[in-house]
N, C-alpha and C positions, 0 to 999 in steps of 0.2 A: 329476132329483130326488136321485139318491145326491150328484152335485157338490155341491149346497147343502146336503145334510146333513151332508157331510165339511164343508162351509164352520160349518156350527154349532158341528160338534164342536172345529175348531179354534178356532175363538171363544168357546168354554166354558172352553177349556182355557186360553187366555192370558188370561182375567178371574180365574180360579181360580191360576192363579198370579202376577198384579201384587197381586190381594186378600193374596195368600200374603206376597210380599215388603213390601207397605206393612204388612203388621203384622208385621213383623222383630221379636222379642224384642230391648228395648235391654237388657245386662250392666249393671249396676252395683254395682261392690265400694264398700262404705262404711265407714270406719275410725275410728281419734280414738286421742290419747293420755292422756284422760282416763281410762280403760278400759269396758266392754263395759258398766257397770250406770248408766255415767251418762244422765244423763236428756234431756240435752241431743243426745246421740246418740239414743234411742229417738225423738224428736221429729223429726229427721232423717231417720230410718227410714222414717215413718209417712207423712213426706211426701210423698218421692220416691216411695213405693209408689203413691202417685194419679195418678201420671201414667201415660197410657196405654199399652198394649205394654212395659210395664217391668218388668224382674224387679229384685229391689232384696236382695241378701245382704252380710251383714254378718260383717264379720272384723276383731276389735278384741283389742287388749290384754288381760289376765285383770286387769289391774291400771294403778292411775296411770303412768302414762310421763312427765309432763310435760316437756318442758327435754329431751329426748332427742336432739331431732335427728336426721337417720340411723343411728343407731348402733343395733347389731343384735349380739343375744348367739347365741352358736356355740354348739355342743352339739347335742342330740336336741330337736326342737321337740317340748313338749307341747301338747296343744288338747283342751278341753272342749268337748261341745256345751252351750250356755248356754239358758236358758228364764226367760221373764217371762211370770208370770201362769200357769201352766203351758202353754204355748204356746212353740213352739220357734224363739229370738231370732238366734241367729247362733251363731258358734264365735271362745271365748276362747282367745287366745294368750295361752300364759305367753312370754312375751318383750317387745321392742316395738317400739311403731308399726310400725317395716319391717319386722320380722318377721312381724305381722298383716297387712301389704300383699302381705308375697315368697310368704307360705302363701297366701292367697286368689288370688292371679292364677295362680301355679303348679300349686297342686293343686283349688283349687273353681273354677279358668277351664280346668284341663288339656285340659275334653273340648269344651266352652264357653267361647271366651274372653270376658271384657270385654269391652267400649266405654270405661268410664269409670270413674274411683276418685274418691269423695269422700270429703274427710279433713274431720274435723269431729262438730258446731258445738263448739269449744274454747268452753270458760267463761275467757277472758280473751285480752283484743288481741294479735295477732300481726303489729303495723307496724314499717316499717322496718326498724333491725337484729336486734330481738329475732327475727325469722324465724330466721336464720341456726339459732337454738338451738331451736327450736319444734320440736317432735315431731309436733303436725298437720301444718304445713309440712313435716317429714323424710318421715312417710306420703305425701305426694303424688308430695313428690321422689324416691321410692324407685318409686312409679309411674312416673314419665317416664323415668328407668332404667332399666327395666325395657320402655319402650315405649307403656305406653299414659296416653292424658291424664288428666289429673287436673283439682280443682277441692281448695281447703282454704278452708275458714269459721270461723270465730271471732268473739265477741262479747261485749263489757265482761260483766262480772261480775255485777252489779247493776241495776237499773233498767234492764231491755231486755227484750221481747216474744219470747222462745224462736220461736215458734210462728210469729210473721213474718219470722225470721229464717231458717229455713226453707224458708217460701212462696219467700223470695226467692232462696235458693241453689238451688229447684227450675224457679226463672223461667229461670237460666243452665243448668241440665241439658236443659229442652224443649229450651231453643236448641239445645247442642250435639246432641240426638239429633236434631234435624229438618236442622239445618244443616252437622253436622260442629265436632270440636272441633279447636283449631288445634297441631298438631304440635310437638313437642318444649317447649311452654308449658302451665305451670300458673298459673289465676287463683287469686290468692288476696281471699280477703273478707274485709273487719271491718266491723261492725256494732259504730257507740258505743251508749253509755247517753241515755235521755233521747227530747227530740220531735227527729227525723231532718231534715234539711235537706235532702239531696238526694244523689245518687248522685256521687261524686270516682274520677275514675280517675288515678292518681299512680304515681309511682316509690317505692321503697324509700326511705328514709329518716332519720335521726336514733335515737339509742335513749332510748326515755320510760321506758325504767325501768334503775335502776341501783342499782350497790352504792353505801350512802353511808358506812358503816363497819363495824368488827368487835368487839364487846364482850365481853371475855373473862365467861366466866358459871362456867367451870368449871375448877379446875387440879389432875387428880391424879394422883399417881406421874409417868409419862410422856405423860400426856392433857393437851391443852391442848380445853376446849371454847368457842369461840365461836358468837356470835346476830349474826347477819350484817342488820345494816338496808339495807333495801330499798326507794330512795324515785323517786318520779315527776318525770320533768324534762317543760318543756310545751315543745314544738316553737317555734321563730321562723319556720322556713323554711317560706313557703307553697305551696314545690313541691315538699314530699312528704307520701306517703301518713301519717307521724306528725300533721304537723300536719291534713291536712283532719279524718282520725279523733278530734281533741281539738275541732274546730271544730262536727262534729255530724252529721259526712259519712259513710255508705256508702265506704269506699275500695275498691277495685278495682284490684290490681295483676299485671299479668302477669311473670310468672319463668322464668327460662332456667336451665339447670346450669350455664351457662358461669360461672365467676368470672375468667378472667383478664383482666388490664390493660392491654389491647392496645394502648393508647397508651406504653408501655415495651418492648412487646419489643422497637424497636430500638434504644436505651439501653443496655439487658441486654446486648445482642450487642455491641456496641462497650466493656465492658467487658472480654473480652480474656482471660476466665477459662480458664485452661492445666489440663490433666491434670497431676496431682500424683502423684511418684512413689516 
């Protein structure tokens, strides 16, 4: 009698802890360069919060970031706690993007780490090369930097469903919290405008938006002020992520920190560049 009651106890005890470990608390830091009041982000929020076993804290800009890129101001980090509705929303970083990303993983993951950083939903496309300068992109990228994975969303301006936009970046976070997300890569998302065709996973790509000129609007004393136009080129290339995005696609592209040109380093080296003295 005592054997099989030791045999219970131990069998209460490894039900009470697999129950323990299947409902793991998943981490998720959620960012954007929009900053902290956009609504786009709230909706983002509200999402990911539904899914199960998930904590969902937010660490955003105190203000617009747009076009930032990694780029991260030095000095003494300030941060408000922020509230909507009176209800207490996340914490506004006056800096950007990375700095909303380096404060939450470092000091709101200190005792707690993450799982995952989601940068996002940006109010306008971030395909192709316009990434490179994107500040939701720079928020991810400053996660994988830092080690842990990321995800960034983005979504046309106009004529698009916030709220499925979403649903669907939260269809790729189940994944990764049940399956694992993949090391040293961030997906990034675009969601066009309009009736959606289908899910494109693509490469980086073309730039669809560009400077088209410069019109001087102001000359005084030593001021010159120019109105910089900004116009939309439509992709040809049907193997990348610009063009499926203009065609009506879901793009889906995975990114690495790596930039260099591996097909030149040995080029470079047979150049023959001498210490100069």
């Amino acid at each position: 009698m005592i054997k099989i009651y030791r045999q219970l106890i131990l069998l209460t005890t490894l039900c009470i802890c697999s129950a323990s470990l299947s409902a793991q608390t998943y981490r998720i830091l959620i960012s954007n360069d929009d900053g902290i009041e956009s609504p786009l982000l709230a909706a983002l929020q509200q999402e990911l919060a539904k899914l199960p076993d998930v904590e969902v804290v937010v660490s955003a800009p105190n203000e617009n970031q747009s076009g930032s890129s990694m780029s991260s101001i030095g000095g003494p980090t300030v941060v408000d706690r922020y509230y909507q509705d009176g209800s207490f929303f996340g914490y506004s970083v006056h800096g950007r993007p990375s700095n909303a990303v380096t404060f939450g993983l470092q000091v709101l993951g200190r005792d707690d780490a993450f799982d995952l950083v989601v940068s996002g939903i940006n109010q306008g496309a971030n395909v192709g090369d316009v990434s490179h300068a994107s500040g939701t992109v720079g928020a991810a990228m400053r996660a994988l930097y830092l080690g842990v994975p990321a995800i960034a969303i983005s979504q046309e301006i106009e004529d698009v469903n916030t709220a499925a936009s979403a649903r669907f970046a939260a269809q790729l976070v189940a994944r990764y919290q049940q399956q694992g997300a993949p090391e040293g890569v961030l997906i990034s998302i675009n969601i066009p405008a309009g009736e959606l065709k289908g899910v494109a996973v693509r490469p980086m790509g073309d730039s669809y938006l560009q400077t088209g000129s410069y019109e001087l609007i102001e000359d005084s004393d030593n001021r010159l002020t120019y109105e910089r136009e900004r116009i939309r080129v439509q992709s040809t290339d049907a193997s990348t992520d610009t063009y499926s995005y203009q065609q009506g696609y879901i793009t889906l592209t995975p990114i690495k920190f790596d930039w260099t040109a591996h097909e030149l380093i040995d080029e470079v080296k047979n150049w023959d560049l001498q210490l100069v003295e």
